[in-house]
One Martini backbone bead per residue (centre of mass of N, CA, C, O) as a GRO file, in nm:
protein
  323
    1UNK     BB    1   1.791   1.443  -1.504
    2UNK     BB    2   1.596   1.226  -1.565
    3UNK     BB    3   1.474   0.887  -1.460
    4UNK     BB    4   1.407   0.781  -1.743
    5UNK     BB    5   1.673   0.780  -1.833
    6UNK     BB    6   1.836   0.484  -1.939
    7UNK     BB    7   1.517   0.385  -1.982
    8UNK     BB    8   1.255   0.218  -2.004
    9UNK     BB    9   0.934   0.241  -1.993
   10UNK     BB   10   0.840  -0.003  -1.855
   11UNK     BB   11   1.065  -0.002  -1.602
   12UNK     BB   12   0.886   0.311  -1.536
   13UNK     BB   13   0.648   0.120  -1.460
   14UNK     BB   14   0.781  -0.069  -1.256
   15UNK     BB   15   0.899   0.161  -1.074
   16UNK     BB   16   0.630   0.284  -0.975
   17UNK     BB   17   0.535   0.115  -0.778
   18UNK     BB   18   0.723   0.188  -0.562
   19UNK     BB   19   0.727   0.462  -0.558
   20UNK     BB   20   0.368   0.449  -0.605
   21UNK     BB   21   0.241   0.299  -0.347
   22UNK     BB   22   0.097   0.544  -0.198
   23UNK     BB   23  -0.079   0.523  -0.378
   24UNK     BB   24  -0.217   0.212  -0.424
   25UNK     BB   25  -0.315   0.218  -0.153
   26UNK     BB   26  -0.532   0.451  -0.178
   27UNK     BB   27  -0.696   0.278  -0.429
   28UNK     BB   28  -0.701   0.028  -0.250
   29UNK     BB   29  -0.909   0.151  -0.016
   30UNK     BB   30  -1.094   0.291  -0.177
   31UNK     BB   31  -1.240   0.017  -0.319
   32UNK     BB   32  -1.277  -0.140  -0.061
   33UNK     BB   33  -1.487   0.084   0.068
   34UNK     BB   34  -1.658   0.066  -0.249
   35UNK     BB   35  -1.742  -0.279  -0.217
   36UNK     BB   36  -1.797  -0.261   0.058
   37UNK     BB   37  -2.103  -0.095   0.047
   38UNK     BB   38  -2.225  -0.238  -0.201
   39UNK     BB   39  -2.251  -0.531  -0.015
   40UNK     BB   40  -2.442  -0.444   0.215
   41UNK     BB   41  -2.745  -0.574   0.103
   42UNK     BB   42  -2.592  -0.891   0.185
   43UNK     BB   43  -2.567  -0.948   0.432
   44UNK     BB   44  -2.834  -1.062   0.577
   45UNK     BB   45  -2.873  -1.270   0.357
   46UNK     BB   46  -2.577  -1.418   0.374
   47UNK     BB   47  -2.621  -1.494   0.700
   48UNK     BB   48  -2.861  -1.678   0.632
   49UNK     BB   49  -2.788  -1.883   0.404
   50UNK     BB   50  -2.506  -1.950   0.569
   51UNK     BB   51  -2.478  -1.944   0.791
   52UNK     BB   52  -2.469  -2.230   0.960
   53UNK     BB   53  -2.492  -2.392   0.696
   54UNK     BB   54  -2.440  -2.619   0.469
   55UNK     BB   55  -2.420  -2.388   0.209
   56UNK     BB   56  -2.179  -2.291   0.339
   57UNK     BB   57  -1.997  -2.505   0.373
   58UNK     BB   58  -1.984  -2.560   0.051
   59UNK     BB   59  -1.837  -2.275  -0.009
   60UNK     BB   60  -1.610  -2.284   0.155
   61UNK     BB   61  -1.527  -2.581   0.029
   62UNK     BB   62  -1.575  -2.577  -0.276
   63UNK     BB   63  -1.791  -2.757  -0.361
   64UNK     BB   64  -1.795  -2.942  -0.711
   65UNK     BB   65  -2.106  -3.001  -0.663
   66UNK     BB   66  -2.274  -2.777  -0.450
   67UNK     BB   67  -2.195  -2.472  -0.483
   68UNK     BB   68  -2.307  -2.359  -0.754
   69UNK     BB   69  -2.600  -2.397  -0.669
   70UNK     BB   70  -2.602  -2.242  -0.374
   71UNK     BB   71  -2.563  -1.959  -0.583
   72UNK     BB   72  -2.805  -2.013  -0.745
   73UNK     BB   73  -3.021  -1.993  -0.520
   74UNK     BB   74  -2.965  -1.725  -0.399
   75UNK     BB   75  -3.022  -1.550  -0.637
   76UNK     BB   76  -3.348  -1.653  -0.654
   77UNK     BB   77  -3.420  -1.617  -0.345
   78UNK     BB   78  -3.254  -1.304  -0.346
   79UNK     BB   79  -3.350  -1.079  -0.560
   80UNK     BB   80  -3.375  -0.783  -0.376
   81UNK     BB   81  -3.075  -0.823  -0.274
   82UNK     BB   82  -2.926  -0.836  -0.546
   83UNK     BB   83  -3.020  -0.603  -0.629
   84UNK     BB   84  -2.939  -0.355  -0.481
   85UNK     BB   85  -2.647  -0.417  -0.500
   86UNK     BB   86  -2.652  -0.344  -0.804
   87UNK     BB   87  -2.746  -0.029  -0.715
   88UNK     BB   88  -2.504   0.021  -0.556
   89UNK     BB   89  -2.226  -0.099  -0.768
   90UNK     BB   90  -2.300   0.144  -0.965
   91UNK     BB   91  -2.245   0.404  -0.782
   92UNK     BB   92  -1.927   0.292  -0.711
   93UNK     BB   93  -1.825   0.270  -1.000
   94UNK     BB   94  -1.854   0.597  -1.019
   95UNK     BB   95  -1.675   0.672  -0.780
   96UNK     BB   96  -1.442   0.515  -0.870
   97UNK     BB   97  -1.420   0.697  -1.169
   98UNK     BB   98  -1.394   0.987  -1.042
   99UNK     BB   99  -1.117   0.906  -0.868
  100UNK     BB  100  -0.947   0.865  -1.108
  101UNK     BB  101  -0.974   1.142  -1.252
  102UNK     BB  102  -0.852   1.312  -0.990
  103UNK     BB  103  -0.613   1.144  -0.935
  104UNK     BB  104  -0.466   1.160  -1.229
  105UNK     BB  105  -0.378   1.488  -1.115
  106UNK     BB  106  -0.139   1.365  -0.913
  107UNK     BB  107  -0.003   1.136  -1.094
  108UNK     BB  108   0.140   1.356  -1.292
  109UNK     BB  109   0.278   1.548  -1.077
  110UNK     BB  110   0.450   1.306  -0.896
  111UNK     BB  111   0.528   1.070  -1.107
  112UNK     BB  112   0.854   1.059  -1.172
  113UNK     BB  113   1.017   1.209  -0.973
  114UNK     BB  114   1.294   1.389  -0.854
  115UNK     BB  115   1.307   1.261  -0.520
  116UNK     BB  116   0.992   1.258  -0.540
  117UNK     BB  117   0.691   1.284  -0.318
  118UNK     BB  118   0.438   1.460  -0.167
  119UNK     BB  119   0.125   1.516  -0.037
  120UNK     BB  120   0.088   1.779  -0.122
  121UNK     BB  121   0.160   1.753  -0.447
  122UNK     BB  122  -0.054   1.551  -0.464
  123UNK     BB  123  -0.303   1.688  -0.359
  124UNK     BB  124  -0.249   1.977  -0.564
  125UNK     BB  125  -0.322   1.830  -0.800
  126UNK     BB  126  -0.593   1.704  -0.761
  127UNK     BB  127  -0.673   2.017  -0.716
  128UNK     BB  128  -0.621   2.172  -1.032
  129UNK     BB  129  -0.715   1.920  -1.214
  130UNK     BB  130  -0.997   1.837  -1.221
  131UNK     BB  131  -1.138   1.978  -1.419
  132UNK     BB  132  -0.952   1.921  -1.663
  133UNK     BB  133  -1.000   1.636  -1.671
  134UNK     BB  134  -1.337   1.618  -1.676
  135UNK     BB  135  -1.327   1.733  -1.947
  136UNK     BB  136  -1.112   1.505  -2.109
  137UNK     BB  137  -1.346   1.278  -2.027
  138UNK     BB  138  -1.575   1.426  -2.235
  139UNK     BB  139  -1.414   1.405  -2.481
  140UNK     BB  140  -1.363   1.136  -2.474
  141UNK     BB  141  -1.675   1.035  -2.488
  142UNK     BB  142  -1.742   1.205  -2.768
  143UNK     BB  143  -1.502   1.075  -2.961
  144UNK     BB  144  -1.526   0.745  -2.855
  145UNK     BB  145  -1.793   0.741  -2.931
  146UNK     BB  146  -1.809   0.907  -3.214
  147UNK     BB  147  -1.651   0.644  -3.351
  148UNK     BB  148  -1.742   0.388  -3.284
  149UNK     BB  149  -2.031   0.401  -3.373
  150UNK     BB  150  -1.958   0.389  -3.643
  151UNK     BB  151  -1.798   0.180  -3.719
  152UNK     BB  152  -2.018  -0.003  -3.618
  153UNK     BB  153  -2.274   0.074  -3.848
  154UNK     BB  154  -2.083   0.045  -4.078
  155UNK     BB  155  -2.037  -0.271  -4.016
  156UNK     BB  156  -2.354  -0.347  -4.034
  157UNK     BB  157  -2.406  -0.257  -4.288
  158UNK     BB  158  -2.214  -0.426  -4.459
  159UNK     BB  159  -2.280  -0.725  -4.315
  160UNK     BB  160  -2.592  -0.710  -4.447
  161UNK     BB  161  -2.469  -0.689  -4.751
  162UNK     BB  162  -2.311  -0.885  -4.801
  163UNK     BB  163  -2.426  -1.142  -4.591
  164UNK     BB  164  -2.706  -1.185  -4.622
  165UNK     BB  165  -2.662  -1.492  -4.796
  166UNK     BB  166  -2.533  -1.620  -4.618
  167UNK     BB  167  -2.440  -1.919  -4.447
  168UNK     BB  168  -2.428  -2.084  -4.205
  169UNK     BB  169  -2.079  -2.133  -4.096
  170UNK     BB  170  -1.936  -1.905  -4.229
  171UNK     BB  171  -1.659  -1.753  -4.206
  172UNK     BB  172  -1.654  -1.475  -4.285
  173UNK     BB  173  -1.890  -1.320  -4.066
  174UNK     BB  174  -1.660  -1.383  -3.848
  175UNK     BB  175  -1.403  -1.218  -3.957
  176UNK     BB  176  -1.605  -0.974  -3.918
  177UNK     BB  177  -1.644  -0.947  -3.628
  178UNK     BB  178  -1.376  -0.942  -3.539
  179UNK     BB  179  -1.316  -0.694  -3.703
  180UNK     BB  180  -1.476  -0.531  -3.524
  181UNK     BB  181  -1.371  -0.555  -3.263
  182UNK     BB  182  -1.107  -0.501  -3.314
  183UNK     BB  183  -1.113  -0.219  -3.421
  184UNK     BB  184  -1.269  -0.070  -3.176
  185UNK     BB  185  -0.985  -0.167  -2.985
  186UNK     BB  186  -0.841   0.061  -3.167
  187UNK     BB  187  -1.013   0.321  -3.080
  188UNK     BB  188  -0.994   0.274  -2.778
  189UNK     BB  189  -0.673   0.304  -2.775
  190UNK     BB  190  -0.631   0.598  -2.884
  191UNK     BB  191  -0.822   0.742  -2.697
  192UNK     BB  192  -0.713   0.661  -2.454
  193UNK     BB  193  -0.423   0.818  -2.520
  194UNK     BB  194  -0.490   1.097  -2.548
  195UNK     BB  195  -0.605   1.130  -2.253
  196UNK     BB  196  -0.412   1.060  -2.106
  197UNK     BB  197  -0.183   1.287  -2.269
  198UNK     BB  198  -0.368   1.506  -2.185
  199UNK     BB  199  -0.349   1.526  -1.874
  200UNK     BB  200   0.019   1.516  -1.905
  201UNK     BB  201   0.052   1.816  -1.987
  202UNK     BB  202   0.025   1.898  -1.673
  203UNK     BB  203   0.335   1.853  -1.618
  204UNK     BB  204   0.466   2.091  -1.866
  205UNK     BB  205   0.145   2.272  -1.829
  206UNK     BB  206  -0.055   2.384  -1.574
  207UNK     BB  207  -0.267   2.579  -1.811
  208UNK     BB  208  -0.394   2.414  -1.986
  209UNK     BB  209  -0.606   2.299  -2.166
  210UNK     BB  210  -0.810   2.051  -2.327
  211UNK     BB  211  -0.798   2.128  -2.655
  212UNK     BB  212  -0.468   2.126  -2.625
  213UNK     BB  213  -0.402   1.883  -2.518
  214UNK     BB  214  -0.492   1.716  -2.740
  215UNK     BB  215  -0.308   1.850  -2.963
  216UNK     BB  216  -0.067   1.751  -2.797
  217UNK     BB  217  -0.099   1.460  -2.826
  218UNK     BB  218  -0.119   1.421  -3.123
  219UNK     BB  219   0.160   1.517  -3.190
  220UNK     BB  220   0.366   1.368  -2.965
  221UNK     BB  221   0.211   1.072  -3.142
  222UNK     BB  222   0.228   1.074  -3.431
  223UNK     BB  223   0.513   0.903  -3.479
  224UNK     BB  224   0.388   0.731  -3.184
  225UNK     BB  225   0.211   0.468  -3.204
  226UNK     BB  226   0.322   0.217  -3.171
  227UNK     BB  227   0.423   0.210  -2.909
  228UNK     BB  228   0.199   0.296  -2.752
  229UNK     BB  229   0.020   0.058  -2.838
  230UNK     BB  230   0.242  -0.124  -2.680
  231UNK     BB  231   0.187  -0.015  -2.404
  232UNK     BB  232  -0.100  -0.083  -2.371
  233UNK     BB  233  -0.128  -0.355  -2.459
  234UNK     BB  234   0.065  -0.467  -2.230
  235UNK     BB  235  -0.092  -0.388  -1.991
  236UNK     BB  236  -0.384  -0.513  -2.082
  237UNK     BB  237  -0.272  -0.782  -2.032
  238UNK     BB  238  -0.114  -0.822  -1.794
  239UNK     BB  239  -0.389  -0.740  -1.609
  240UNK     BB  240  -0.556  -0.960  -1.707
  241UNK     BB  241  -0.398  -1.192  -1.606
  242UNK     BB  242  -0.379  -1.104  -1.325
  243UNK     BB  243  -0.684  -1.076  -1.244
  244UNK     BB  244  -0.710  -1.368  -1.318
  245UNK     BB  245  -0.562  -1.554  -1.151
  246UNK     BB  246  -0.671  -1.451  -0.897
  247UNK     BB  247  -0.944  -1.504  -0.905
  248UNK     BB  248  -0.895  -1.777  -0.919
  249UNK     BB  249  -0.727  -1.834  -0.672
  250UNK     BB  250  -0.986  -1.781  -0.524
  251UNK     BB  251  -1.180  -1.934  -0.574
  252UNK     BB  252  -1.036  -2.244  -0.563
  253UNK     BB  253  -1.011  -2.188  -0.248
  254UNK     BB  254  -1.038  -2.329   0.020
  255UNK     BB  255  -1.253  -2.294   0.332
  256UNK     BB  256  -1.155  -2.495   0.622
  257UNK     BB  257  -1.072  -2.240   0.819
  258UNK     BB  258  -0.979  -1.970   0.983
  259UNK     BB  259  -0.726  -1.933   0.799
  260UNK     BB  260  -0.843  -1.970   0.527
  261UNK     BB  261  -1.016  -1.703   0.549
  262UNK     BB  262  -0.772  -1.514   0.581
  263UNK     BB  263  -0.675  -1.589   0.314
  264UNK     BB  264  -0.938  -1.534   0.156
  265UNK     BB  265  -0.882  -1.207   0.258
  266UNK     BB  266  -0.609  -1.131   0.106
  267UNK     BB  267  -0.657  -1.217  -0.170
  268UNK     BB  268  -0.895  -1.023  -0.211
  269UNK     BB  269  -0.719  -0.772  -0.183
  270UNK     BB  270  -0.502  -0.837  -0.408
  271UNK     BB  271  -0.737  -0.821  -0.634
  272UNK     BB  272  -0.813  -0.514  -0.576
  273UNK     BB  273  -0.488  -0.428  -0.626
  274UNK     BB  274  -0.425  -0.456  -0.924
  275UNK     BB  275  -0.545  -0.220  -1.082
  276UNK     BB  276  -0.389  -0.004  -0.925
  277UNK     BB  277  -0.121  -0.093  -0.991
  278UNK     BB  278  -0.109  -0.118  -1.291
  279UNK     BB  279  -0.183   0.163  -1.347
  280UNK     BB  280   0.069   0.316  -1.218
  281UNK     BB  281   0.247   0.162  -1.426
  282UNK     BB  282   0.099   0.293  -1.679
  283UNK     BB  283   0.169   0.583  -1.579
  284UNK     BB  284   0.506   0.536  -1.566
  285UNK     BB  285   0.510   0.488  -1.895
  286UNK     BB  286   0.362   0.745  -1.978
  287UNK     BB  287   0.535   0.965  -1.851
  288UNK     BB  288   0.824   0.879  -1.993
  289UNK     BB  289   0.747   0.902  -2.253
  290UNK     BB  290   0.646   1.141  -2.246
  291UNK     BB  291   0.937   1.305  -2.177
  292UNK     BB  292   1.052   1.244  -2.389
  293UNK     BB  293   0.884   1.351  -2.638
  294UNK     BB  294   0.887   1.627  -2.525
  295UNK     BB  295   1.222   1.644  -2.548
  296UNK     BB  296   1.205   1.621  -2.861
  297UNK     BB  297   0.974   1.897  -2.910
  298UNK     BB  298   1.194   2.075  -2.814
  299UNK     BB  299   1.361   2.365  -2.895
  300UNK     BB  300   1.644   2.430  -2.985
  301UNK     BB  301   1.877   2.636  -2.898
  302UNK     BB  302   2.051   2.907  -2.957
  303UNK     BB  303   2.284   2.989  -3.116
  304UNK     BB  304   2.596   3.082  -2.981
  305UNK     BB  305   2.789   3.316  -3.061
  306UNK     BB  306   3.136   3.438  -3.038
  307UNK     BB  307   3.275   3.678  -2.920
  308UNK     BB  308   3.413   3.949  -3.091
  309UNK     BB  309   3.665   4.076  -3.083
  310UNK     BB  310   3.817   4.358  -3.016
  311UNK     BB  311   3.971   4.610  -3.046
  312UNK     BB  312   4.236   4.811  -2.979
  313UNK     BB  313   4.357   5.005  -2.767
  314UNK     BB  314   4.401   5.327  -2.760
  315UNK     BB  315   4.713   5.545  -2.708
  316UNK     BB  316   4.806   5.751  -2.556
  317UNK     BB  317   5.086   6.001  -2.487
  318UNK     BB  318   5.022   5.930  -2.168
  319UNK     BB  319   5.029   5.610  -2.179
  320UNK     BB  320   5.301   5.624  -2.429
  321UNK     BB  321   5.530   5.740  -2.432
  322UNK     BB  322   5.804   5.850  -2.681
  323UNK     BB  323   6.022   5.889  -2.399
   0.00000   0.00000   0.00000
């Protein structure tokens, strides 16, 4: 019996968090890893402008007057160092998307898993599935690339015949631009689900190629479409809560000493770590799902008829005689 039995896909996602720590703590770690990096060329410049002046000391106690005009000064007067970072970042995000990718092809074959997960199991993984997922991830690229721009140019194009004569501030306008954002993010969470599953299907199939993948996910999701795109938004706003919380809690505590600056280094770290944890609950309600839905389309076992009596075995007169 897997883990999965007797409980639901989310707690399945909760009880990941624990089981994957060891992955949340890799992806935590690749994240800092890759976010220094990518800040490395504000250094000697955030080092002038901070480094023991006024709007340093400003920024650091989060003063409600003079904080954010610093920082907008810093980012105006040190525009070339601020580029950089930029095009830092870019390529740490690309870097940060690609790891994301390969971690995906070990926590597929790991997580969720009775009695637990080794190193090897794990890295064995990453390593089987690389292409794999690669192809998957090209896959969703063509797929959600062109469904969602049709929809948006098909939206823009009823959007200018509607209401080409609409008057400023009327509602309809409005209502259609929603409606084309909420389609849109419908649009993105089903071929993300398609994705993730077709990724998952190499969990009970490791030689499945990514085309096969992808019609494995959609007969899979055909009938749980309801419950799966229930469990993708259930993560996507728990996550963005849990994002926008930290961020804020960690902007508005000033740094008024050595301890709390050390405090606001430990929750910038816990802030890099929430999306890390969310993906792995993510993937633990995912797998959990997937596994309950494949032992679903399993055909059952043939039935097996109780084997038929045979004759009785025929006595010759040396072996009954009749005297």
């Amino acid at each position: 019996m897997r883990p999965a039995e007797g409980r639901g896909s989310l707690a399945a996602g909760f009880d990941a968090i624990r089981s994957g720590r060891a992955i949340v703590l890799l992806l935590t770690a690749a994240t800092i890893l890759l976010s220094l990096l990518a800040a490395a060329p504000l250094g000697p410049s955030l080092a002038e402008a901070f480094g023991g002046t006024l709007a340093g000391d400003h920024v650091l106690k989060n003063d409600p007057r003079f904080a954010a005009t610093d920082v907008l000064d810093f980012l105006r007067e040190k525009a070339p160092a601020v580029a950089g970072a930029a095009a830092a970042t870019r390529w740490a995000a690309l870097l940060i998307l690609l790891q994301q990718i390969l971690v995906a092809g070990g926590i597929v074959v790991a997580l969720d898993r009775p009695g637990g997960f080794s190193a090897a199991e794990f890295v064995g993984g990453v390593r089987r599935n690389a292409w794999h997922n690669l192809k998957c991830f090209f896959l969703f690229l063509l797929f959600a690339g062109a469904a969602i721009g049709l929809w948006l140019g098909l939206a823009r194009a009823v959007s200018r015949k509607a209401f080409e004569n609409a008057p400023p501030g009327t509602v309809a306008p409005l209502a259609w631009s929603v409606l084309t954002v909420v389609g849109a993010l419908c649009l993105y969470a089903v071929f993300s689900l398609l994705h993730d599953f077709a990724r998952a299907s190499r969990r009970s199939d490791p030689v499945v190629g990514a085309w096969r993948a992808y019609g494995r996910a959609r007969r899979l999701l055909s009938e749980r479409w309801l419950r799966a795109l229930g469990l993708f938004l259930f993560w996507l706003v728990f996550g963005g809560a849990a994002l926008l919380a930290g961020i804020g809690l960690e902007w508005s505590a000033p740094a008024v000493s050595g301890l709390a600056v050390g405090l606001h280094i430990l929750l910038a770290i816990a802030v890099l770590a929430i999306r890390p944890v969310v993906r792995v609950a993510a993937w633990g309600s995912y797998l959990s799902f997937y596994d309950r839905a494949q032992a679903a389309l399993a055909p059952a076992p043939p039935f097996a008829f109780p084997p038929e009596p045979g004759s009785p075995p025929v006595l010759t007169l040396e072996e009954h005689p009749l005297i």
